[in-house]
C-alpha positions as CSV (number, residue, x, y, z in Angstrom):
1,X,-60.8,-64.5,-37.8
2,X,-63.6,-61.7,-38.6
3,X,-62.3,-59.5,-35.6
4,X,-58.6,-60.3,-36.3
5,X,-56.9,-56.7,-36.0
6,X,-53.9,-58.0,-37.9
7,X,-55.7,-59.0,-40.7
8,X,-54.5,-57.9,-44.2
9,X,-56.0,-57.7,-47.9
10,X,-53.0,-60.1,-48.7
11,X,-54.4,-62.3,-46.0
12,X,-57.7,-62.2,-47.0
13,X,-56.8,-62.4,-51.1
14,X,-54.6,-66.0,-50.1
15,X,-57.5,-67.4,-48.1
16,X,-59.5,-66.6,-51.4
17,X,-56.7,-67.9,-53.7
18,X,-57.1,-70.9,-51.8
19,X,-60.5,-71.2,-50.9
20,X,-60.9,-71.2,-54.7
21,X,-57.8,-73.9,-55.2
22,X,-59.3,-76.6,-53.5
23,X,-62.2,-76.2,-55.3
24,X,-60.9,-77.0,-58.6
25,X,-62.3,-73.4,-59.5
26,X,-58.7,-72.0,-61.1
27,X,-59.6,-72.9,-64.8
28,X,-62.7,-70.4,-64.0
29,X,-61.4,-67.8,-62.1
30,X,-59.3,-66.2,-65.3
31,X,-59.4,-62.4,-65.8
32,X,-63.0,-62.3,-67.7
33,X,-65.0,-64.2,-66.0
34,X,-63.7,-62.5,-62.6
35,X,-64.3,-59.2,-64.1
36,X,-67.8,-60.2,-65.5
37,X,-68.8,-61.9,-61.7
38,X,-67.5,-58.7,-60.1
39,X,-69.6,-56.1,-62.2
40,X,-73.0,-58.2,-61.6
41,X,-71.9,-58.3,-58.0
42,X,-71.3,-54.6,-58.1
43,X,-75.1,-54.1,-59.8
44,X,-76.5,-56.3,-57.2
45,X,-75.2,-53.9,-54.1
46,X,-76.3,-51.4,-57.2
47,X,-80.2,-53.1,-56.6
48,X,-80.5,-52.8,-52.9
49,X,-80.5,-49.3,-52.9
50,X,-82.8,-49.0,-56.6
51,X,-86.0,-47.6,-56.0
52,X,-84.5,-45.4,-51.9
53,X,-84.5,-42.0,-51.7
54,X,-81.4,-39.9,-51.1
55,X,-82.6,-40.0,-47.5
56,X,-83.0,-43.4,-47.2
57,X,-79.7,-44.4,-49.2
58,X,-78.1,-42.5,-46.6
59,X,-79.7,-44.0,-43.6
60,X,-79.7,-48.1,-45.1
61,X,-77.3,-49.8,-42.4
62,X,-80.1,-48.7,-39.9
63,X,-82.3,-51.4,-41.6
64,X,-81.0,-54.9,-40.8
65,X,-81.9,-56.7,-43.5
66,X,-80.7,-54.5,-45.9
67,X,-77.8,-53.7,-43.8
68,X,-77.1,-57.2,-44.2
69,X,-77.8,-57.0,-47.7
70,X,-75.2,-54.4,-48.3
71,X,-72.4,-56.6,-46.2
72,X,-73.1,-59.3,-48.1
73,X,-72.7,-57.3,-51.4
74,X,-69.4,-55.2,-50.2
75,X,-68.2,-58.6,-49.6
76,X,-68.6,-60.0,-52.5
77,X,-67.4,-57.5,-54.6
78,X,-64.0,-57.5,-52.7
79,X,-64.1,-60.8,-53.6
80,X,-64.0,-60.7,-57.2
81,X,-62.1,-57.7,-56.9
82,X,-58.8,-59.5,-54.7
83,X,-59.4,-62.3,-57.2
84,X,-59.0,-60.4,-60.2
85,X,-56.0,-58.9,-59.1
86,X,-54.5,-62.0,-57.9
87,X,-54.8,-63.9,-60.9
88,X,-53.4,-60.2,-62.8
89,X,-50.7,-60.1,-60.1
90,X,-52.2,-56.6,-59.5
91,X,-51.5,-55.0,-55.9
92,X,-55.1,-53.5,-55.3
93,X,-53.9,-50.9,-52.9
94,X,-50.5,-49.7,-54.9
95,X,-53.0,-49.4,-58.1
96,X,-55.2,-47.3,-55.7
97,X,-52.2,-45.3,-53.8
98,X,-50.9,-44.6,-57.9
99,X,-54.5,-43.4,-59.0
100,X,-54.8,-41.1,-55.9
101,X,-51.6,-39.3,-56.7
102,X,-52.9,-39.2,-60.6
103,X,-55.9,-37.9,-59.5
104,X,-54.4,-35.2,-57.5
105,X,-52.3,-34.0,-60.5
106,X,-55.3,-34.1,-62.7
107,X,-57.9,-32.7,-60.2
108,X,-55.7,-29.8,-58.1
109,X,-57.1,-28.4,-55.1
110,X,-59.0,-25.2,-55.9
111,X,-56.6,-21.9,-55.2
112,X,-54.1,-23.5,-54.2
């Protein structure tokens, strides 16, 4: 399923949904707690790259283990994330498509 070309975020936010269902995980995965697990998720991809230099920030996925690292951090921090918004009923990428355009009024091109 990794290298499925078809695959959505609404596919991968139900195989969460579920994944967490048949856990018996619902009562925990309300809006708090999913926003607390997602911002220490977010400082742990935050601590791979702590004490690197600009020049070695930039060149990280040449390292495999913290390439891996990283991964494993972007991961779960979409995780969280496509929780969160399924339990808000949020559409992550209509909440991003409306911030670009908001953005783009508040942030115009320079000279144009």
């Amino acid at each position: 399923m990794t290298d499925d070309p078809e695959m959505t975020v609404a596919d991968l936010s139900a195989r969460l949904v579920e994944f967490a269902a048949v856990r018996g995980w619902q009562p925990f995965h309300n809006p708090k707690n999913l926003a607390a697990a997602l911002s220490v998720e977010a400082g742990e991809l935050l601590e791979v790259f702590q004490w690197l230099t600009p020049e070695q920030a930039a060149d990280v996925m040449a390292h495999p283990e913290r390439a891996g690292r990283v991964r494993d951090e972007v991961a779960d921090v979409l995780a969280y994330l496509l929780q969160f918004c399924a339990v808000l009923g949020v559409d992550p990428l209509v909440a991003l498509a409306e911030k670009i355009e908001r953005n783009g009024r508040r942030f115009p091109v320079p000279g144009a």
